[in-house]
Structures are given as C-alpha cells and as structure tokens.
C-alpha positions as CSV (number, residue, x, y, z in Angstrom):
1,X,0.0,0.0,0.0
2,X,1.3,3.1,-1.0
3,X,2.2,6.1,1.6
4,X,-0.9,8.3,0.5
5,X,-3.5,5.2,1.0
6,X,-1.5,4.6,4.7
7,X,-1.8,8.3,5.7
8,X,-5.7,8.8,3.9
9,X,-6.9,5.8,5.8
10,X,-4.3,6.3,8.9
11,X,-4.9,10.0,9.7
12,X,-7.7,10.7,8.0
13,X,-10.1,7.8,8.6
14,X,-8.9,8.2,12.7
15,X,-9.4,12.4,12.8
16,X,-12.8,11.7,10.8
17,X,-14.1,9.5,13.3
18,X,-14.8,12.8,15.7
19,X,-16.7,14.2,13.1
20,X,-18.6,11.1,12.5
21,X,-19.3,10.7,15.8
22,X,-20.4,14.2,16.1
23,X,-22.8,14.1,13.5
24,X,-24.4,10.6,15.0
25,X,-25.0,12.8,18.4
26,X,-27.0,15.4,16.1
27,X,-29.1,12.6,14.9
28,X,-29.6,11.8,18.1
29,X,-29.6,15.4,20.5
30,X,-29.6,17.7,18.3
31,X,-32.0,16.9,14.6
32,X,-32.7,20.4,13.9
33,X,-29.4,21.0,13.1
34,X,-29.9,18.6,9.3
35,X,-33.5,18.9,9.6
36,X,-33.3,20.9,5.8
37,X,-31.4,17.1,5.1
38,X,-34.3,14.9,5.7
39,X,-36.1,13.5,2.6
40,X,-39.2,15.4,1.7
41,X,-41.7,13.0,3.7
42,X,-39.7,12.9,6.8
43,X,-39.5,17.1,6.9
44,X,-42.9,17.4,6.1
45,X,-43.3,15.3,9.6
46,X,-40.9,16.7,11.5
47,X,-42.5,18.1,15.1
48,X,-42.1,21.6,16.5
49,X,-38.5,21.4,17.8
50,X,-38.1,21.7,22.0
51,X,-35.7,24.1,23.5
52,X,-33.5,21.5,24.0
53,X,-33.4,20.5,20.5
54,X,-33.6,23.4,19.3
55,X,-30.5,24.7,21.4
56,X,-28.5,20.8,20.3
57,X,-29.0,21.7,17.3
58,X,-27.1,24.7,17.5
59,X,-24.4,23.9,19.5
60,X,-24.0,20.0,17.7
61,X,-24.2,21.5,13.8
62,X,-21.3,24.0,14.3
63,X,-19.4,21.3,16.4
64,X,-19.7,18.9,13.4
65,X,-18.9,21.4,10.8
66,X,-15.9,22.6,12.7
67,X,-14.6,18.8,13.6
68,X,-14.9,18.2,10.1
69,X,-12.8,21.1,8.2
70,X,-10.4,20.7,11.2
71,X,-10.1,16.5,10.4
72,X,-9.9,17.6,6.4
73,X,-6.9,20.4,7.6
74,X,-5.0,18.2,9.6
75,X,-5.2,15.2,7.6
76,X,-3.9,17.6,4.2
77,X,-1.2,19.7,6.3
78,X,0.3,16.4,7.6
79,X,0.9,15.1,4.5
80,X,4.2,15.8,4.0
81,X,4.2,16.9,-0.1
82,X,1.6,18.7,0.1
83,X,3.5,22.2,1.4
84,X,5.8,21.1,-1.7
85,X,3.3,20.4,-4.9
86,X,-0.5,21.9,-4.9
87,X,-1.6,18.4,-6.9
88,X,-0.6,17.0,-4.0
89,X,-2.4,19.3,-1.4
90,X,-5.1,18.8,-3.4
91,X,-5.2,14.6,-4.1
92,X,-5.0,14.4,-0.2
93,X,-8.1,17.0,0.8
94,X,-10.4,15.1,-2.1
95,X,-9.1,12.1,-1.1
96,X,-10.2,13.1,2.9
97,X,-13.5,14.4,1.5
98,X,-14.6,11.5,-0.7
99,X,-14.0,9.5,2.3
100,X,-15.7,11.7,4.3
101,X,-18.8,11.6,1.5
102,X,-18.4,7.8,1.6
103,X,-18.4,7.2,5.7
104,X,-21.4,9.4,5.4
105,X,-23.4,7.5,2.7
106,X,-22.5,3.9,3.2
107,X,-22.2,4.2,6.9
108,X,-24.5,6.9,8.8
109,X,-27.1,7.4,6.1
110,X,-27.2,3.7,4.6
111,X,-26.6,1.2,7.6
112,X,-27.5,3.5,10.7
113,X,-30.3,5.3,8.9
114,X,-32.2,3.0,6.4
115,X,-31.2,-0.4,7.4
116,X,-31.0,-0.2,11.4
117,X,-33.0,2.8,11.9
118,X,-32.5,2.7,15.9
119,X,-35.4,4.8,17.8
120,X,-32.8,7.6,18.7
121,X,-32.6,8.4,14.7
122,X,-36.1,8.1,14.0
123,X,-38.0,12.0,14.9
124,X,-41.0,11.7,16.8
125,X,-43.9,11.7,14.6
126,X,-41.9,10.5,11.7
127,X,-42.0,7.0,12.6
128,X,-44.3,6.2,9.8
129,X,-41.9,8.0,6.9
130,X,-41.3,6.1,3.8
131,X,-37.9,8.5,3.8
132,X,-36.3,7.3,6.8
133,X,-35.6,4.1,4.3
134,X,-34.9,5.7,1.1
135,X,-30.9,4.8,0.1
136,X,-31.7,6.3,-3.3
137,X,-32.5,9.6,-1.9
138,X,-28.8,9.3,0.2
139,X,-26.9,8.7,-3.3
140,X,-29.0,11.8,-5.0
141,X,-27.9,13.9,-2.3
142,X,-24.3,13.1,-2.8
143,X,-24.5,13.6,-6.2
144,X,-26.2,16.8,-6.1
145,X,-25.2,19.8,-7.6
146,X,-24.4,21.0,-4.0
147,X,-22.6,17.4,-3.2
148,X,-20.4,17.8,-5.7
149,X,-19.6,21.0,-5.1
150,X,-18.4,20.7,-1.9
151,X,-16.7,17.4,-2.9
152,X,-14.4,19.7,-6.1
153,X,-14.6,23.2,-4.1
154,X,-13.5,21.9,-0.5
155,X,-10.5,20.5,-1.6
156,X,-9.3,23.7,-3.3
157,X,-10.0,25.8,-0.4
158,X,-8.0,23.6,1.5
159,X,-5.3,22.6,-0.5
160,X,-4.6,26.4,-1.4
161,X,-4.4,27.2,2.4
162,X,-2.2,24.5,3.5
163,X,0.2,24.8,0.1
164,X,0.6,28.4,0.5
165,X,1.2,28.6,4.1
166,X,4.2,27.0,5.3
C-alpha cells in the first residue's frame, strides 16, 4: 500500500471518526441541526423542535462542521508533499472528503439510517416515513449539484491554504 493510502486511511479515517461521531450525536440530540437534510416526507413530519433541540442543534451543527474542516486540515497539512506540490495538497483533501462523503453515505445514512434505523434516529412523529428508508435519496444527495460542489470546491480551499502557508 502506498504512503498516500496509509496516511488517507491512517490520519484521515482516525481524525474523521470525531466528526462522524459528532454528526451521529445530532441525529440523536440535536436533529434540527440537518432537519433541511431529511427526505421530503420525513421534513414534512418533522414536530415543533423543543428548546433542547432546538438549542442541540445549534451547539451540535457548528461542532460537526468545525470537527470536520479541522479532520480535512489536519489530515492535508500532515501530508508531508503537500506544502511542496499543490496536486498534492489537493489529491490528499479530495481524497479526505470522498472519504468523508463515503463514511457518510455507506455508513451513517445507509446502515445506521435505512437499514437499522435505531429509535434515537427516528424523529417523533416520523416513525411512519417512507424516507427514513430511502438509500436512493442518500446517493442523490451526494450527487447533487451542491454534493459535488463541496466534494471539487472543499479540496481547493484547502489545499490552497495549506500549500501556501508554510
């Protein structure tokens, strides 16, 4: 295995289980945070939010989003060509991000979400949702204009900030 594979699956599958984690406490504490992220049948559900949720949701969104860009920064600034060759910078923060899209897809949205669809990731009121089971709608997502955006753009950012800062 090469040295990029060891480091993208070494440092960046280990820094993105915080963000992973985080994300599965949202579904959990804090739903308000995605609610815009539910499929059409599950929003349309979706109760008046509590306090509590309402104030999860704030605190666990930013806390994923943060976790996130800092796993993506870490994982691309310890890579050690990338402060030598942009390509490099960027093949590393797509590399992280794909991941990232993939850990996402195949592993919080299809297996957590459609297939085990524990109690704590079910809404109350939703139970009855057609979405809470829809893998296609996961995929379409990720291949949204907006999904593959943010899989192209993030990487740039990235790989321009750690390439031109030493």
């Amino acid at each position: 295995m090469s040295d990029w594979w060891i480091h993208l699956l070494g440092v960046g599958g280990l820094s993105l289980l915080v963000p992973t984690t985080v994300l599965l406490a949202s579904l959990r504490w804090g739903w308000t945070a995605f609610a815009e992220d539910y499929p059409a049948d599950v929003r349309a559900r979706l109760p008046e939010p509590s306090r509590g949720e309402v104030r999860a949701g704030w605190v666990l969104g930013p806390l994923f989003l943060v976790t996130l860009l800092a796993a993506l920064l870490v994982t691309t600034a310890t890579w050690p060509p990338a402060s030598e060759r942009f390509a490099s910078a960027w093949l590393m923060a797509f590399g992280v991000t794909a991941l990232f899209c993939l850990i996402d897809m195949v592993v919080v949205d299809w297996l957590v979400i459609c297939a085990w669809r524990p109690s704590w990731v079910v809404v109350r009121g939703t139970e009855d949702a057609e979405g809470w089971g829809d893998y296609a709608f996961h995929l379409r997502a990720q291949l949204s204009v907006k999904g593959l955006a943010v899989l192209i753009v993030l990487p740039l950012l990235f790989a321009t900030i750690v390439y031109l800062l030493p």
